[in-house]
MARBAPA-987270 format. One record per residue: residue in one letter; x, y, z of N, C-alpha, C, O in turn. Coordinates in steps of 0.05 Angstrom, whole numbers, padded with zeros to 5 digits, always signed. Layout:
<rs>
AXYZXYZXYZXYZ...
</rs>
This chain:
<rs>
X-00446+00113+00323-00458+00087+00328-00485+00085+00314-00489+00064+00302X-00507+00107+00314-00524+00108+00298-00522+00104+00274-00536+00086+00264X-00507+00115+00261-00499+00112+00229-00489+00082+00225-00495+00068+00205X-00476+00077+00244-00468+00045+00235-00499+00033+00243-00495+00017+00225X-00515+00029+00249-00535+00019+00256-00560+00032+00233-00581+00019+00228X-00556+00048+00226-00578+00055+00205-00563+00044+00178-00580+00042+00160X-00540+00037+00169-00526+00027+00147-00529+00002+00151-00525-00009+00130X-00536-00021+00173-00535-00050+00167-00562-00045+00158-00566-00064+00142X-00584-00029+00159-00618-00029+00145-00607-00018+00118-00608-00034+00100X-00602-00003+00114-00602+00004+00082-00570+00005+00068-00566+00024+00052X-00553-00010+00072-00530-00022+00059-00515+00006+00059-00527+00027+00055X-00482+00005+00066-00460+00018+00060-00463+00029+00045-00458+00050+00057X-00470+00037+00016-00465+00045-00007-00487+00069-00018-00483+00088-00032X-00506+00062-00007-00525+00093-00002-00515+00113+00001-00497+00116+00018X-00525+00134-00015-00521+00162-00014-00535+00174+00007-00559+00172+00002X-00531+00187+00032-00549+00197+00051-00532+00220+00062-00508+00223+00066X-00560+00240+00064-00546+00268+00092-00568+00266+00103-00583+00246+00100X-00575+00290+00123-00591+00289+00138-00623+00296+00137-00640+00292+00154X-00623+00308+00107-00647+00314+00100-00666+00291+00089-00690+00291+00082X-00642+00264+00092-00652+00242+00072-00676+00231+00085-00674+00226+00109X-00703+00227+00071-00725+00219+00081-00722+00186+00081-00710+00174+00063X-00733+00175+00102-00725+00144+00118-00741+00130+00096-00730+00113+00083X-00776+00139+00090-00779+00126+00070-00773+00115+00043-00781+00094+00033X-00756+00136+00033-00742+00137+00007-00722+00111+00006-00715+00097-00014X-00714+00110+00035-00695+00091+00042-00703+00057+00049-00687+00039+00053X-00731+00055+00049-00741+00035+00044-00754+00023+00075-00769+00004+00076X-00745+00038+00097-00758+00041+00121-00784+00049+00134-00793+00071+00141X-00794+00021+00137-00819+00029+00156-00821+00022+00180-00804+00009+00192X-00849+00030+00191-00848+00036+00217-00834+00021+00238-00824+00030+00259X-00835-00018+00224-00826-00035+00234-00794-00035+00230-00778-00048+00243X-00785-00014+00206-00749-00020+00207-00745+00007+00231-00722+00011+00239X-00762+00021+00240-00771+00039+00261-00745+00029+00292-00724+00031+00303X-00768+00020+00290-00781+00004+00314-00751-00013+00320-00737-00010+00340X-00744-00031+00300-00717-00039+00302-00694-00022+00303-00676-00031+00316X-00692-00006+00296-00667+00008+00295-00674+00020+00326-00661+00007+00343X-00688+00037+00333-00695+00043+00364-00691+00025+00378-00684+00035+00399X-00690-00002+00382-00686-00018+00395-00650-00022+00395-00637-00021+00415X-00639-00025+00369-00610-00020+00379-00590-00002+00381-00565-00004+00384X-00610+00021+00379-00599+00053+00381-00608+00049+00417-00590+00060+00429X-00625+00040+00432-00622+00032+00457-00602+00021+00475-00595+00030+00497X-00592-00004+00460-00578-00021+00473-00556-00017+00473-00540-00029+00488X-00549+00004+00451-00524+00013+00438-00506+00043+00460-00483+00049+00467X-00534+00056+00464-00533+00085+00463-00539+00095+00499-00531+00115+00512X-00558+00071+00509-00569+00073+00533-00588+00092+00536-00588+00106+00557X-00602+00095+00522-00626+00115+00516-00646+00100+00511-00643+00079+00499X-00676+00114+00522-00695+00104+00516-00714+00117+00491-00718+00141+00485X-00723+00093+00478-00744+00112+00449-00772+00099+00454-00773+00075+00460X-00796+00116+00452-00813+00100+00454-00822+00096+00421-00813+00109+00402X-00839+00074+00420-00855+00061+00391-00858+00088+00380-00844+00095+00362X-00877+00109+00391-00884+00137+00379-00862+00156+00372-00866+00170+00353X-00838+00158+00388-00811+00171+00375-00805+00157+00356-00814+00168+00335X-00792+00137+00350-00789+00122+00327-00806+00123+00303-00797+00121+00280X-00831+00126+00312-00844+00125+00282-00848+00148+00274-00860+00152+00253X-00840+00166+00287-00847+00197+00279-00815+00204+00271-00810+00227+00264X-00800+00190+00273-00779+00201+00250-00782+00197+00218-00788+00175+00207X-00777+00219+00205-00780+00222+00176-00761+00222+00163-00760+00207+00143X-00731+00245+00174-00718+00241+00162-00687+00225+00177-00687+00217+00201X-00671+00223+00165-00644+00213+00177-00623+00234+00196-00605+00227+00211X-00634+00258+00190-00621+00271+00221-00637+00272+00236-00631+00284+00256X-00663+00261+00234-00687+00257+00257-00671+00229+00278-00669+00228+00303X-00663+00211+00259-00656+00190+00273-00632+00196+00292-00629+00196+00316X-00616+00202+00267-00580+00204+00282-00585+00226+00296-00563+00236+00301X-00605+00241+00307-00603+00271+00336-00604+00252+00359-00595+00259+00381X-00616+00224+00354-00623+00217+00376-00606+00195+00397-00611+00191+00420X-00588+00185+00382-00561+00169+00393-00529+00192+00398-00506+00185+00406X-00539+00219+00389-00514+00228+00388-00505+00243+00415-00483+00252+00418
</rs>
C-alpha cells in the first residue's frame, strides 16, 4: 500500500529500491507530510510532521506502512 502511495508522487515508471534517496525523487518536506497523511489513513498508523521529514530514503518510508 505504501508503494502504491509513494508512486502516485513520483510516477509508475521510476526506477527505485530502498536505498533510493526521497530527494533525488523530487520530494520535500511538504510531499512528506502528504504521503504520511495517506500512509495514515491507509495503514492506521500514526506519523508525526518530525517522522516524516526525517525520512531520507525510500525504505525509510515503506518500513513504516509495512
Amino acid at each position: 500500500m505504501t508503494l502504491t502511495i509513494l508512486r502516485a508522487y513520483i510516477g509508475p515508471h521510476r526506477e527505485i529500491d530502498a536505498d533510493t534517496e526521497l530527494l533525488s525523487l523530487g520530494l520535500t518536506d511538504g510531499h512528506k507530510e502528504c504521503i504520511a497523511a495517506e500512509i495514515e489513513d491507509a495503514c492506521g498508523v500514526e506519523i508525526s510532521e518530525d517522522q516524516a521529514r526525517a525520512w531520507r530514503t525510500v525504505g525509510d518510508l515503506l518500513g513504516v506502512g509495512a
